[in-house]
Backbone atoms as SQL, in Angstrom:
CREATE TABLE atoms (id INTEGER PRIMARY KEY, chain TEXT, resi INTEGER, resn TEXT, atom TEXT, x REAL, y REAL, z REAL);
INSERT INTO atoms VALUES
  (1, 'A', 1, 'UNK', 'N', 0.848, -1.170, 0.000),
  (2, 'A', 1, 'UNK', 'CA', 0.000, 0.000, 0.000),
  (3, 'A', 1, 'UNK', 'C', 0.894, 1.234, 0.000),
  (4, 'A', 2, 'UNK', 'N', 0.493, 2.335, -1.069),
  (5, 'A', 2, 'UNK', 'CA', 1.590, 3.585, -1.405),
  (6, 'A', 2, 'UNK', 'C', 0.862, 4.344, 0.048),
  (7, 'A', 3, 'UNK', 'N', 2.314, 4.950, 0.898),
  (8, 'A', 3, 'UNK', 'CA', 2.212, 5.714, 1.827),
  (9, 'A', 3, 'UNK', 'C', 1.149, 6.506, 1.500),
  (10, 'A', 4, 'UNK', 'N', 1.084, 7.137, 0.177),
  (11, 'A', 4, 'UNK', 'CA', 0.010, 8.359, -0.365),
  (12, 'A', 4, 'UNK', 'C', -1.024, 7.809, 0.124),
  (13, 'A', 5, 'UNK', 'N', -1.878, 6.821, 0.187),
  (14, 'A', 5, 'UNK', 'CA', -3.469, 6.484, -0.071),
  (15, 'A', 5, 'UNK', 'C', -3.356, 5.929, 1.753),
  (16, 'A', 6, 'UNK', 'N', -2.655, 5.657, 2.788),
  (17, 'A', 6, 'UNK', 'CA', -2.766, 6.250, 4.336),
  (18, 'A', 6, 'UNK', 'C', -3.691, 7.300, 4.830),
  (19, 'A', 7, 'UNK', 'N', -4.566, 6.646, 5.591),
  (20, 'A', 7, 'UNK', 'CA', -5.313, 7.932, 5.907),
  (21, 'A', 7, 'UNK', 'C', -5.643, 7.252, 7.185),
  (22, 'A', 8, 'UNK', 'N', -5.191, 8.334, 8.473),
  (23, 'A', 8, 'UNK', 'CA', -4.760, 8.843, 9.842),
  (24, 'A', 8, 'UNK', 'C', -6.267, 9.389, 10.281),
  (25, 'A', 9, 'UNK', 'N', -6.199, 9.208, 11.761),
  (26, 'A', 9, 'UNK', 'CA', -6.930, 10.210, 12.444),
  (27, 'A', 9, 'UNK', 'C', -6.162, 11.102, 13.142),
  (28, 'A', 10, 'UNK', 'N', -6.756, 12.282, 13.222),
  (29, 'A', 10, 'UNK', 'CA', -5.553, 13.477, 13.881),
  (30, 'A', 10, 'UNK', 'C', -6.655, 13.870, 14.680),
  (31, 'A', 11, 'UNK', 'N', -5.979, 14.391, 15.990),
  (32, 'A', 11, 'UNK', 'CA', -6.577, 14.770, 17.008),
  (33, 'A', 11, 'UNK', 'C', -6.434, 16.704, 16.702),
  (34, 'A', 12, 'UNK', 'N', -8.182, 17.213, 16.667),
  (35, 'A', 12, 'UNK', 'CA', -7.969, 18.519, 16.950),
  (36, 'A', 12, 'UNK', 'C', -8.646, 19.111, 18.118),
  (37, 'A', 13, 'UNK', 'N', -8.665, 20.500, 17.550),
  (38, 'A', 13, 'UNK', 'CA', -9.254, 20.832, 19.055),
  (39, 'A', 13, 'UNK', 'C', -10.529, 20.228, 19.449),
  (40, 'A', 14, 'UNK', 'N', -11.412, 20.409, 18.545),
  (41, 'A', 14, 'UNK', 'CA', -13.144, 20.034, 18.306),
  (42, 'A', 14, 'UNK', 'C', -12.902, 18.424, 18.708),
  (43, 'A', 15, 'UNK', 'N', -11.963, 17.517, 18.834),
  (44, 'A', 15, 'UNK', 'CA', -12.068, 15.804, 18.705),
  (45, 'A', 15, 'UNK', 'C', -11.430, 15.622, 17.992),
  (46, 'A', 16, 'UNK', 'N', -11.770, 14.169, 17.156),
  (47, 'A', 16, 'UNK', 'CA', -11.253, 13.245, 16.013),
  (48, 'A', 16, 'UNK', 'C', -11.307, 13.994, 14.778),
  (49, 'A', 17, 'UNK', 'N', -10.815, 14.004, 13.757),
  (50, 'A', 17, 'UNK', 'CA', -11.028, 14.226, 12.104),
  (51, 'A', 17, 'UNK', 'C', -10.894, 13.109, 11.841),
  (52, 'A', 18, 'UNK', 'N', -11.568, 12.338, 11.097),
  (53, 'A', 18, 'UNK', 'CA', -11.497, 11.153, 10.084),
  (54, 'A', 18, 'UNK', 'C', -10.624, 11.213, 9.151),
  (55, 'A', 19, 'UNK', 'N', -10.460, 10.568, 8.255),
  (56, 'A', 19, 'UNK', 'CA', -10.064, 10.103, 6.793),
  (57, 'A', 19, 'UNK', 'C', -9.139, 11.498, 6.758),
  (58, 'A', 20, 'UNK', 'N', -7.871, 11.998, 7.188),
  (59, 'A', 20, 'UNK', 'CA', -6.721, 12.900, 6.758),
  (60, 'A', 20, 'UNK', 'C', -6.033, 12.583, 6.025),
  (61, 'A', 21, 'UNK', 'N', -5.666, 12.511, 5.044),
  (62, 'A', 21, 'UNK', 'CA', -4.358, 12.312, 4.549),
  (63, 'A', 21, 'UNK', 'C', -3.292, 12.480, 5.269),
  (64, 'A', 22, 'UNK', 'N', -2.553, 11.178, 5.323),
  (65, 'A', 22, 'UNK', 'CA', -1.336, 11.676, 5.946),
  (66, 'A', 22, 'UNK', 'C', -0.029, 12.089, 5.312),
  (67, 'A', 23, 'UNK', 'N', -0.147, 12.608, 4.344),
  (68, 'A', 23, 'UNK', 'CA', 0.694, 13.504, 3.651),
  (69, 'A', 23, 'UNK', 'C', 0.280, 14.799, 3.953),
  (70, 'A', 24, 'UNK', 'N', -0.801, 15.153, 3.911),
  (71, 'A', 24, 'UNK', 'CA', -1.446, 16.545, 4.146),
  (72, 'A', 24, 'UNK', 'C', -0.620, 16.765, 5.818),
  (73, 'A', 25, 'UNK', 'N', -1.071, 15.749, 6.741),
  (74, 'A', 25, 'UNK', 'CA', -0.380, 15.932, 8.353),
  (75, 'A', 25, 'UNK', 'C', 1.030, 15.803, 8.299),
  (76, 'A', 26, 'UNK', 'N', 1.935, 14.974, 7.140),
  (77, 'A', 26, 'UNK', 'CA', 3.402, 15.094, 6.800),
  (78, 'A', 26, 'UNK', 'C', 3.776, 16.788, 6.347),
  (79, 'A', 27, 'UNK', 'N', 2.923, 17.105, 6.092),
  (80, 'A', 27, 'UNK', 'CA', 3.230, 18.980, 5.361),
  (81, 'A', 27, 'UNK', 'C', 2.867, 20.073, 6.636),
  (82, 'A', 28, 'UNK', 'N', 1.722, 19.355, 7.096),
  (83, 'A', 28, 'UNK', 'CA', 1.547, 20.543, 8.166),
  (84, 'A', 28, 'UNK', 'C', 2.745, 20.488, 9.370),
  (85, 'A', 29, 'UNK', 'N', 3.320, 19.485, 9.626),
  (86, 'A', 29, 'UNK', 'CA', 4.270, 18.782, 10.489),
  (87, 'A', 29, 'UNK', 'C', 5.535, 19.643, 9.714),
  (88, 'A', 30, 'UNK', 'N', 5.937, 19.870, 8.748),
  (89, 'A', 30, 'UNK', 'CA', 7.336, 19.929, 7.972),
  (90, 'A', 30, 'UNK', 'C', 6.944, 21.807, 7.879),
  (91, 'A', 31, 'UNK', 'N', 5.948, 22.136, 7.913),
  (92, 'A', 31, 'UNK', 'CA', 5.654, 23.588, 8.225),
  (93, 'A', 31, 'UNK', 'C', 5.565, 24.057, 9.539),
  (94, 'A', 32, 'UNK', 'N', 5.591, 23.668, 9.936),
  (95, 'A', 32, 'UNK', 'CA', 5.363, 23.649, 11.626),
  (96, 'A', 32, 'UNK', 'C', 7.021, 23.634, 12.009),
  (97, 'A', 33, 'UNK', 'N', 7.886, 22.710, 11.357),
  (98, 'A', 33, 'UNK', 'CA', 9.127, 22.840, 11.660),
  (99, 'A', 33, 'UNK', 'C', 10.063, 23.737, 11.392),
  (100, 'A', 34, 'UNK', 'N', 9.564, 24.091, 9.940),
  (101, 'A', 34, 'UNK', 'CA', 10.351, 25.314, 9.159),
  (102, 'A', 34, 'UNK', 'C', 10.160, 26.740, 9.961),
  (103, 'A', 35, 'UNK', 'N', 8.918, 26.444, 10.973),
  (104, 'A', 35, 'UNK', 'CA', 8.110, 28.079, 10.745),
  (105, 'A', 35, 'UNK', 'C', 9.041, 28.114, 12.347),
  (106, 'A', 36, 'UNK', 'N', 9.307, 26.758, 12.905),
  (107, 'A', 36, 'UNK', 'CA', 10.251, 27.134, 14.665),
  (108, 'A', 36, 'UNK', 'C', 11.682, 27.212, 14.292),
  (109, 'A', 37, 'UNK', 'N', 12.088, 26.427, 13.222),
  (110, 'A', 37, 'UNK', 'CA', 13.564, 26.983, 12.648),
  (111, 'A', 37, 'UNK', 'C', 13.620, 28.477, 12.788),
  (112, 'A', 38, 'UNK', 'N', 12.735, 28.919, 11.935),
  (113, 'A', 38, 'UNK', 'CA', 12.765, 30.585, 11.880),
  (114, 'A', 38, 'UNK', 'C', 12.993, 31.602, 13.227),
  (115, 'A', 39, 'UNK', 'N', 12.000, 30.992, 13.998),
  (116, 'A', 39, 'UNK', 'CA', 11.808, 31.372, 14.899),
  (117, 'A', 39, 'UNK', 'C', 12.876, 31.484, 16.461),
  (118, 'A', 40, 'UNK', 'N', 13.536, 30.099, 16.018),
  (119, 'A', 40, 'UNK', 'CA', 14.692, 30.472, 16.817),
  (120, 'A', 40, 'UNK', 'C', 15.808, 30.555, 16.431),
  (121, 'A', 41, 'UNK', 'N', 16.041, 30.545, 14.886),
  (122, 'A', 41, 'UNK', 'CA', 17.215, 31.578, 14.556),
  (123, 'A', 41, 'UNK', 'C', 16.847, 33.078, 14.682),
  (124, 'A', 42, 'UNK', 'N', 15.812, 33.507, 14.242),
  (125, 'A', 42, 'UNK', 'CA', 15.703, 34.881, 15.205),
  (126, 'A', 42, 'UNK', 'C', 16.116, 35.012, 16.706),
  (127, 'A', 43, 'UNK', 'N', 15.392, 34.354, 17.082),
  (128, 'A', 43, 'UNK', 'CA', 15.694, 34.678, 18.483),
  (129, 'A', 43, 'UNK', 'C', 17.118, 34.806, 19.192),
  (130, 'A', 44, 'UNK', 'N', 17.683, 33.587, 18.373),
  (131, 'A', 44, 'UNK', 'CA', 19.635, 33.492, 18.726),
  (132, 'A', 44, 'UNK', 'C', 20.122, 34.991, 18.188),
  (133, 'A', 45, 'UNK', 'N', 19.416, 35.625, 16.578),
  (134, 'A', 45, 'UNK', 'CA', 19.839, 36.823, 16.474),
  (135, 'A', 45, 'UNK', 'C', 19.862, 38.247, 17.030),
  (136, 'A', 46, 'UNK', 'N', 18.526, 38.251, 17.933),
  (137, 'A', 46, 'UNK', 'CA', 18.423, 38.748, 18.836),
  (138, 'A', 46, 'UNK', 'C', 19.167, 38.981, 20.113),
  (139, 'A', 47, 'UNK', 'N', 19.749, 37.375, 20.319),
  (140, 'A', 47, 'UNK', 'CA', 20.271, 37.351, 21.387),
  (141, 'A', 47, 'UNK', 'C', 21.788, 38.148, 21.461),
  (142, 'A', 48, 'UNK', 'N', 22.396, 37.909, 20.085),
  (143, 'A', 48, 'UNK', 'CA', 23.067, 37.685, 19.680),
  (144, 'A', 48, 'UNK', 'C', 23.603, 39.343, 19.608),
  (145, 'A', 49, 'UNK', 'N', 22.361, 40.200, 19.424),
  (146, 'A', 49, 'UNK', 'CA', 22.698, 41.722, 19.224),
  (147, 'A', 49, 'UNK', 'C', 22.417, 42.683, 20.656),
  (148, 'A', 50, 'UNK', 'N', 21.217, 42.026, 21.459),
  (149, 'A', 50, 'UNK', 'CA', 22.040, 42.666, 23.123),
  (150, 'A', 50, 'UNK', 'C', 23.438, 42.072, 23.565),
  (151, 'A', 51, 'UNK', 'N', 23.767, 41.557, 22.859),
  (152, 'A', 51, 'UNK', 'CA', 24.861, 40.919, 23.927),
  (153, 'A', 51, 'UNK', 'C', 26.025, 42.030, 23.206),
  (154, 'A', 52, 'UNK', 'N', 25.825, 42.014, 21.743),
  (155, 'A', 52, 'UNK', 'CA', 26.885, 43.047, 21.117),
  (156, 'A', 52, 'UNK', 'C', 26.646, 44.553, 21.827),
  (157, 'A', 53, 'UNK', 'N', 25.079, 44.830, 22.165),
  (158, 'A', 53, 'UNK', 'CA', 25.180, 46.495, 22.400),
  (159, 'A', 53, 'UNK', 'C', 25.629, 46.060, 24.028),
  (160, 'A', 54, 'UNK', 'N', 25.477, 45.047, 24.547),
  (161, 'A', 54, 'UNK', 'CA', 25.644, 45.476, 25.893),
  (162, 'A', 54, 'UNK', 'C', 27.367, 45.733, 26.442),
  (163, 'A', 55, 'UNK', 'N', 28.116, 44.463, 25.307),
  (164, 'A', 55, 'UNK', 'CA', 29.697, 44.839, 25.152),
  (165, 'A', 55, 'UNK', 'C', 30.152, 46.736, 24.531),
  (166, 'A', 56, 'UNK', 'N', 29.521, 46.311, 24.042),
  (167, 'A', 56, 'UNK', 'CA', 29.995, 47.778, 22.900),
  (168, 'A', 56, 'UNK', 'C', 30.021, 48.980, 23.890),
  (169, 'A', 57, 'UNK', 'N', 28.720, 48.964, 24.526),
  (170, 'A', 57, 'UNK', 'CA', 28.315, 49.953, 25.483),
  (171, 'A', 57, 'UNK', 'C', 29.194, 49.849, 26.763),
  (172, 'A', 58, 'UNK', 'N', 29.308, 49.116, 27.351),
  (173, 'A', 58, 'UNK', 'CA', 30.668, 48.508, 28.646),
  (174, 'A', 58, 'UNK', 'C', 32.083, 49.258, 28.111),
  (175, 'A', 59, 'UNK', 'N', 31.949, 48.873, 26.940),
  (176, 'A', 59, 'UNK', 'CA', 33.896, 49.180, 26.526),
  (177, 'A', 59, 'UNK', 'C', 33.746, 50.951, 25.766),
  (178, 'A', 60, 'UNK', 'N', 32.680, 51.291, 25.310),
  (179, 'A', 60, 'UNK', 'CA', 32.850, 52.851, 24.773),
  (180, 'A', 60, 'UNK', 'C', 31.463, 53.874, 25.424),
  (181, 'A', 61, 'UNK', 'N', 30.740, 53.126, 25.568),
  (182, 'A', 61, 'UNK', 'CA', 29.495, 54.252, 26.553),
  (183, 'A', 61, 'UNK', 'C', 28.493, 54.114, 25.122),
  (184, 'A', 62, 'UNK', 'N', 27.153, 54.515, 26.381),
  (185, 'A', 62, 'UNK', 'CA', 26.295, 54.252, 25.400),
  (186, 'A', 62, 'UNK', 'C', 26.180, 55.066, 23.699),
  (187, 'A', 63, 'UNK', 'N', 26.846, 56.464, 23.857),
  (188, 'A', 63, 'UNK', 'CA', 26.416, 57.165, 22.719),
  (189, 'A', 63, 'UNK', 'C', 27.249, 56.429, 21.417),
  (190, 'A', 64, 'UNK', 'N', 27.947, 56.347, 21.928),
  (191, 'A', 64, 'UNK', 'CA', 29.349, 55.632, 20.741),
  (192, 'A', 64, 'UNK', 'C', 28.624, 54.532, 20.562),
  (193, 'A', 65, 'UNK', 'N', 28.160, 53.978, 20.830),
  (194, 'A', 65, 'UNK', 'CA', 28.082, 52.153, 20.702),
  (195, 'A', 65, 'UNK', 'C', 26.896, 52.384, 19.753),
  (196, 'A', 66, 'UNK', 'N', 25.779, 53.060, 20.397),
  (197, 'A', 66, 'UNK', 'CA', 24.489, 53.009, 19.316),
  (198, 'A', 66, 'UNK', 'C', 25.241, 53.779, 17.661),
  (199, 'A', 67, 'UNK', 'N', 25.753, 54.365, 17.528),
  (200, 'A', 67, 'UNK', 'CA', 26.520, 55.307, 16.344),
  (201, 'A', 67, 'UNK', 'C', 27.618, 54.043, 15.423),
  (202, 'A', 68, 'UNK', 'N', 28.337, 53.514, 16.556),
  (203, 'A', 68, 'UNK', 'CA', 29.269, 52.023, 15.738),
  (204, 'A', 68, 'UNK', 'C', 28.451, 51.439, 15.572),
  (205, 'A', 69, 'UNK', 'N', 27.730, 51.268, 15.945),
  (206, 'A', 69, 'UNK', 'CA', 26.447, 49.884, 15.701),
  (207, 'A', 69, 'UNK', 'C', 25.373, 50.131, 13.830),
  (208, 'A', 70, 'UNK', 'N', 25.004, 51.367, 14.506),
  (209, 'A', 70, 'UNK', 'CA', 24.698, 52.646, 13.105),
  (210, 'A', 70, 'UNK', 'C', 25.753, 52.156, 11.874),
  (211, 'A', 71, 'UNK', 'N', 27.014, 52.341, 12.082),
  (212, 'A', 71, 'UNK', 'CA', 27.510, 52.397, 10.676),
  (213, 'A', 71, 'UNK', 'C', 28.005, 51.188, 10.421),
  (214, 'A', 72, 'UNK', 'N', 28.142, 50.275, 11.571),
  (215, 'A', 72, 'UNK', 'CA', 28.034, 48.606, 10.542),
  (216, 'A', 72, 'UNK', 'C', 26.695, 48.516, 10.010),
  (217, 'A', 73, 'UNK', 'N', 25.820, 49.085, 10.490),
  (218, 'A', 73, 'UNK', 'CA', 24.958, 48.444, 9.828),
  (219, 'A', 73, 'UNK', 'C', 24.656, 48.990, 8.558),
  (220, 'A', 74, 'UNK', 'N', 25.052, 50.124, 8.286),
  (221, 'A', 74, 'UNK', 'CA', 25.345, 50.800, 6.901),
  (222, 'A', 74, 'UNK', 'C', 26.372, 49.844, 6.038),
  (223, 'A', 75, 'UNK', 'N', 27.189, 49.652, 6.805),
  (224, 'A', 75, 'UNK', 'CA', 28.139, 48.785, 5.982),
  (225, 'A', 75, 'UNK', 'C', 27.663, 47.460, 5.237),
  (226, 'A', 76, 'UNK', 'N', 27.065, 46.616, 6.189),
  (227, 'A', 76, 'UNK', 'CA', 26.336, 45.745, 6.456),
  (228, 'A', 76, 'UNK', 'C', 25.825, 45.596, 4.735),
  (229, 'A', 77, 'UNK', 'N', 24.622, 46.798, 5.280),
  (230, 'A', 77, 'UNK', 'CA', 23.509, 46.910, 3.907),
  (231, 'A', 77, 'UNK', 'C', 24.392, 46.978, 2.450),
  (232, 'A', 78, 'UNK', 'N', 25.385, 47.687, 2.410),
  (233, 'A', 78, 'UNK', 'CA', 26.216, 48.161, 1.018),
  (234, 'A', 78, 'UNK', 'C', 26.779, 46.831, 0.366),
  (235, 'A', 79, 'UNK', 'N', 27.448, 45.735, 1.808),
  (236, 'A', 79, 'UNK', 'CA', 27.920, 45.182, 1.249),
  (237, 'A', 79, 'UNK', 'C', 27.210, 44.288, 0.908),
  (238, 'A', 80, 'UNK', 'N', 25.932, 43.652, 1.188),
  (239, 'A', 80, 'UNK', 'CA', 24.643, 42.735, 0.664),
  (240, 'A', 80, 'UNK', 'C', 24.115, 43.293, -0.151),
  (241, 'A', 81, 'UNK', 'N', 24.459, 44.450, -0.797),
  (242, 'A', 81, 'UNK', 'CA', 23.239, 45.230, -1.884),
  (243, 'A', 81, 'UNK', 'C', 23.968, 44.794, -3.071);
């Protein structure tokens, strides 16, 4: 029997769903994964940029640090454009 023609019950909020495809629940599953990938490579990037202003700011004070921070990120943009 081709995996394709499998058909699952999936638990939702309302109860049971009958007859799902379980390719359809293989996609929502593989979207569901892509969409927390995202989500916590943001978050590491996030993490990733208090930790730079909070150094930056320690070693030159706050006005300097937001201004260096400013022109990498000018740099940043020029050199991805």
């Amino acid at each position: 029997m081709s995996r394709h023609n499998v058909r699952v019950k999936v638990k939702s909020p309302h109860g049971f769903i009958n007859n799902v495809v379980k390719s359809k629940v293989d996609d929502q599953h593989e979207k569901l994964h892509m969409f927390t990938k995202v989500v916590m490579e943001k978050q590491a990037l996030r993490e990733r940029y208090i930790k730079l202003m909070n150094d930056a700011e320690k070693a030159v004070g706050r006005k300097e640090a937001i201004y260096l921070l400013r022109d990498a990120e000018i740099i940043w943009d020029k050199i991805n454009s």
